[in-house]
C-alpha positions as CSV (number, residue, x, y, z in Angstrom):
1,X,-21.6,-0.3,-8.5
2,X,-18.6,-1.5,-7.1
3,X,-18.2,-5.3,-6.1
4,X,-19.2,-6.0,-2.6
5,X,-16.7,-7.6,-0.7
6,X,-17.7,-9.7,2.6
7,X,-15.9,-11.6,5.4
8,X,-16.1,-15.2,5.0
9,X,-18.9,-15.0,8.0
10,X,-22.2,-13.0,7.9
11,X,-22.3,-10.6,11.2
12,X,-24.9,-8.5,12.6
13,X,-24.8,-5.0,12.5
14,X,-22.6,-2.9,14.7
15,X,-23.3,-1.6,18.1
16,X,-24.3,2.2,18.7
17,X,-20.7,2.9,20.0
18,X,-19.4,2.9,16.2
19,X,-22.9,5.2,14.9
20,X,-21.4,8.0,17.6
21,X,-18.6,10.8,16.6
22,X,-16.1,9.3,19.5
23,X,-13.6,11.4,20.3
24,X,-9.8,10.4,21.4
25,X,-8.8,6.8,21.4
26,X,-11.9,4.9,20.1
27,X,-11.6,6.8,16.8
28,X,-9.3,4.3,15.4
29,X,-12.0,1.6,17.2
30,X,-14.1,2.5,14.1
31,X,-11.9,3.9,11.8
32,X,-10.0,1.2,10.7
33,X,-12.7,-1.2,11.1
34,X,-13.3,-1.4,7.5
35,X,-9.6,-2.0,6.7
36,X,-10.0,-4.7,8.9
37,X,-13.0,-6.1,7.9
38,X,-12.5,-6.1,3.9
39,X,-11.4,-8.8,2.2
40,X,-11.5,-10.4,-1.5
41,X,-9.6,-11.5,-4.4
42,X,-7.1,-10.5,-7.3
43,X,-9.9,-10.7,-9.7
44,X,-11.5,-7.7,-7.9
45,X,-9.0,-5.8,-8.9
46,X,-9.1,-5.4,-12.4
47,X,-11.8,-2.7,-11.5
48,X,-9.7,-0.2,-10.0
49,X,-5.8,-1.2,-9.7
50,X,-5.3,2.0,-8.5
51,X,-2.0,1.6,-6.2
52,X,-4.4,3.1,-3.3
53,X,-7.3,0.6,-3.6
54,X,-4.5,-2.4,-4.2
55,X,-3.3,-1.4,-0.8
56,X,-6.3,-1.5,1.0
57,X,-7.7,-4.5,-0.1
58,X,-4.2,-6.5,0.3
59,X,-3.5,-5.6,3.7
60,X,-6.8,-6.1,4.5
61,X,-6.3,-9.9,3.0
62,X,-3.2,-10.6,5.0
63,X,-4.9,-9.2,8.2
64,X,-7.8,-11.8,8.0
65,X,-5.8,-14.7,6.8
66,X,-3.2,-13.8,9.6
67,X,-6.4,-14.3,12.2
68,X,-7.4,-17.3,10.7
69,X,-3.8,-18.9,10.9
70,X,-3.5,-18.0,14.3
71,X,-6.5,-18.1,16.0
72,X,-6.1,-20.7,18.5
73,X,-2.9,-18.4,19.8
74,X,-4.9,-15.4,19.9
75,X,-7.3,-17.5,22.2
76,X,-4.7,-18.2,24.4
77,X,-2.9,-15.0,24.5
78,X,-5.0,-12.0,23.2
79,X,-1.9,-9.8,23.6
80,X,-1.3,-11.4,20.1
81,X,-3.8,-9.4,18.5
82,X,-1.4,-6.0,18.9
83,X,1.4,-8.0,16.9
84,X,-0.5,-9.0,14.0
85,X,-1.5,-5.2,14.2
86,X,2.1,-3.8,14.2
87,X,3.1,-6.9,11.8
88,X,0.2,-6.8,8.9
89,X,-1.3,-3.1,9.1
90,X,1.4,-0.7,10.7
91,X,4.1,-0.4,8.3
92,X,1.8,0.5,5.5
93,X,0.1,3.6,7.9
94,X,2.8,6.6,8.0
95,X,3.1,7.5,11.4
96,X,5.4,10.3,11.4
97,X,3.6,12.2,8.7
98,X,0.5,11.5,11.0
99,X,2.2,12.7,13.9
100,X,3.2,15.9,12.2
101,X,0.0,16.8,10.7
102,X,-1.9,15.8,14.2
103,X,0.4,17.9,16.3
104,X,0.6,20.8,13.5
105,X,3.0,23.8,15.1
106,X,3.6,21.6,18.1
107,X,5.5,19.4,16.3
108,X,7.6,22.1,14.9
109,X,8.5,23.4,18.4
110,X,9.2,19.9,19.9
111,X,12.4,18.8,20.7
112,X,13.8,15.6,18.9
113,X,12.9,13.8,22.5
114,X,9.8,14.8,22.4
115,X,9.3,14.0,18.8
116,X,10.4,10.6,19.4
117,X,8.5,10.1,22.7
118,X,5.3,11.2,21.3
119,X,5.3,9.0,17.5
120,X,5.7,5.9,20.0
121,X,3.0,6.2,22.2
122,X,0.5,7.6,19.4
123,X,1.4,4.5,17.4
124,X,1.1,2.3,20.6
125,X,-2.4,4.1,21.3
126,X,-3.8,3.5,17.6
127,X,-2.0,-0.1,17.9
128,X,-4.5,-1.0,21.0
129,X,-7.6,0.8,19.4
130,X,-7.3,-1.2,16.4
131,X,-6.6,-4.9,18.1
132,X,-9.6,-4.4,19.7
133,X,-11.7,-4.1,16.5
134,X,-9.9,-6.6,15.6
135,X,-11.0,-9.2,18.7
136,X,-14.7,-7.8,18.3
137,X,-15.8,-6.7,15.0
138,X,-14.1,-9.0,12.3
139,X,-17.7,-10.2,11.3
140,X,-19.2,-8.0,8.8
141,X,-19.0,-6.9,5.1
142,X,-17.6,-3.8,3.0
143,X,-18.2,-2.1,-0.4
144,X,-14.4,-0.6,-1.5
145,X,-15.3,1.9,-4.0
146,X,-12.5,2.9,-6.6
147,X,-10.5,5.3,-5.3
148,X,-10.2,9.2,-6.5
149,X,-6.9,11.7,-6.9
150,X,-6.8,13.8,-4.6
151,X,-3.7,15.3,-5.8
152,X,-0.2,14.6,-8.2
153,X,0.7,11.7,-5.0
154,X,-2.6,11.3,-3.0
155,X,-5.5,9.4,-3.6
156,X,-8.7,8.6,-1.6
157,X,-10.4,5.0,-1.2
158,X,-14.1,5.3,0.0
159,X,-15.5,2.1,2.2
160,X,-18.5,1.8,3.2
161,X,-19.2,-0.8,5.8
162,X,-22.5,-2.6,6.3
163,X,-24.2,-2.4,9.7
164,X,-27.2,-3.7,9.0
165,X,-31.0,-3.6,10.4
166,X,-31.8,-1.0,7.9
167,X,-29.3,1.7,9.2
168,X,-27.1,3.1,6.4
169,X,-23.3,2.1,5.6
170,X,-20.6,3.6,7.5
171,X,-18.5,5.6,5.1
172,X,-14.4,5.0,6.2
173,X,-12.2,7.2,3.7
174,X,-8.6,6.5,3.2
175,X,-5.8,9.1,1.9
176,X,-3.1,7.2,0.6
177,X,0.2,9.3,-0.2
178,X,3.0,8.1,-2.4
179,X,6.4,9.2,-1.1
180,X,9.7,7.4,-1.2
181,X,8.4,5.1,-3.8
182,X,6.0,3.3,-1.4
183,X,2.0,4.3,-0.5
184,X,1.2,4.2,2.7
185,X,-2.4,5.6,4.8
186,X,-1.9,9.1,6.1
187,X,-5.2,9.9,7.3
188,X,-8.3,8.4,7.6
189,X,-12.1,9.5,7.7
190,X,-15.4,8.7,9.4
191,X,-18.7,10.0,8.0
192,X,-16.5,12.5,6.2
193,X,-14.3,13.5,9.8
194,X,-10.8,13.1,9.3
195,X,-8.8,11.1,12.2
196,X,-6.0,13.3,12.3
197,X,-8.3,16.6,12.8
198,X,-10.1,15.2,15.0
199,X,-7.0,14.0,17.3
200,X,-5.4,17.9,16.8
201,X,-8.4,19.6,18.2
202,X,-8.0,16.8,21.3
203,X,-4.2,17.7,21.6
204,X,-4.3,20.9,21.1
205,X,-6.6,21.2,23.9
206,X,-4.4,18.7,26.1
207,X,-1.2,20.9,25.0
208,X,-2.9,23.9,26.3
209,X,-3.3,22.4,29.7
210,X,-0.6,20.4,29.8
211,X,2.1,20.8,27.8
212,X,3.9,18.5,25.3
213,X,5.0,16.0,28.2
214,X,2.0,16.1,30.2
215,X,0.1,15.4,26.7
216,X,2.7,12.4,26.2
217,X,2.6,11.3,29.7
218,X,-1.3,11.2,29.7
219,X,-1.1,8.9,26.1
220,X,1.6,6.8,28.1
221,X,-0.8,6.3,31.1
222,X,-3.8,5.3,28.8
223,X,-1.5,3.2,27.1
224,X,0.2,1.3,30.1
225,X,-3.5,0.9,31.7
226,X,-5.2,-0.8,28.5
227,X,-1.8,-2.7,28.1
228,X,-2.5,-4.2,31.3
229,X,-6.1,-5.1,30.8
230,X,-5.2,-7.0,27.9
């Protein structure tokens, strides 16, 4: 059995919201909740130093210690909360590989402008999603099991979050690809329902109706809106 890692705080369990299959933008609401949420210490470590399971637990380390250094700001000015996101967690999640995976033969038949217009505003989207796990669920504890190959530059890490109350864990999986000599998060799983399949069936259905820049346009508009609510 894996150690169990835990927040310097005991929370209660989570709220039905995260026990649903939510489409759209509140899947990153509960999908990276466990990155946020684990935390521990070198010496964990030494039981799986895969370069997978090094990454989750270190940015997850950073992220917590970022929201302890800086929680007075955050108080003042929640808009804070999407910084440390794009600062601590962002550059180790690959976007455009995300983007191209989610969008599938779209992608291939967008133009550079497009391309461009559409890896912003998905980033933006799962930006906001995430800072608001952030601001509400920091209080809680994870088991990060040791992570599996999945493949020559792919490997999995399995989390399983504790909700309390009796209910069972909430299993978050990782992929973590190695490319350009760096490993960064290119998808990420629910109850064993990957993000970026999840997202493609949305978009494809948006696509359909819409058209690349409608489907851009609408992410742009959700953006803008919860931007402005803070």
């Amino acid at each position: 059995m894996p150690p169990r890692l835990s927040t310097r705080h005991c929370g209660g369990r989570l709220p039905a919201a995260l026990r649903a299959s939510p489409p759209g933008s509140r899947w990153l609401f509960n999908v990276l909740l466990a990155l946020l949420l684990a935390t521990g210490a070198p010496r964990l470590w030494a039981d799986d130093e895969s370069p997978a399971r090094v990454l989750v637990l270190t940015t997850a380390i950073t992220v917590l210690e970022r929201l302890r250094a800086e929680s007075d700001v955050i108080a003042a000015n929640p808009a804070r909360l999407d910084e440390i996101a794009r600062e601590t967690v962002l550059p180790h999640f690959d976007f455009p590989r995300m983007s191209q995976r989610v969008l599938g033969i779209h992608w291939r038949n967008a133009t550079a402008d497009q391309r461009a217009r559409f890896l912003s505003e998905f980033t933006t989207l799962l930006v906001r999603t995430y800072a608001k796990a952030i601001y509400e669920y920091r209080e809680s504890a994870v088991n990060v099991l040791p992570a599996r190959e999945l493949g020559p530059a792919t490997q999995r890490v399995r989390t399983e979050v504790s909700r309390g109350g009796g209910v069972r864990p909430l299993q978050v999986d990782y992929d973590v690809y190695h490319a350009e000599n760096d490993w960064k998060v290119v998808d990420v799983a629910i109850s064993g329902i990957s993000l970026v399949v999840s997202y493609r069936a949305g978009f494809n259905a948006d696509i359909g109706k819409l058209g690349m820049d409608g489907l851009i346009a609408q992410i742009a508009e959700h953006n803008a809106q919860k931007g402005a609510s803070g």
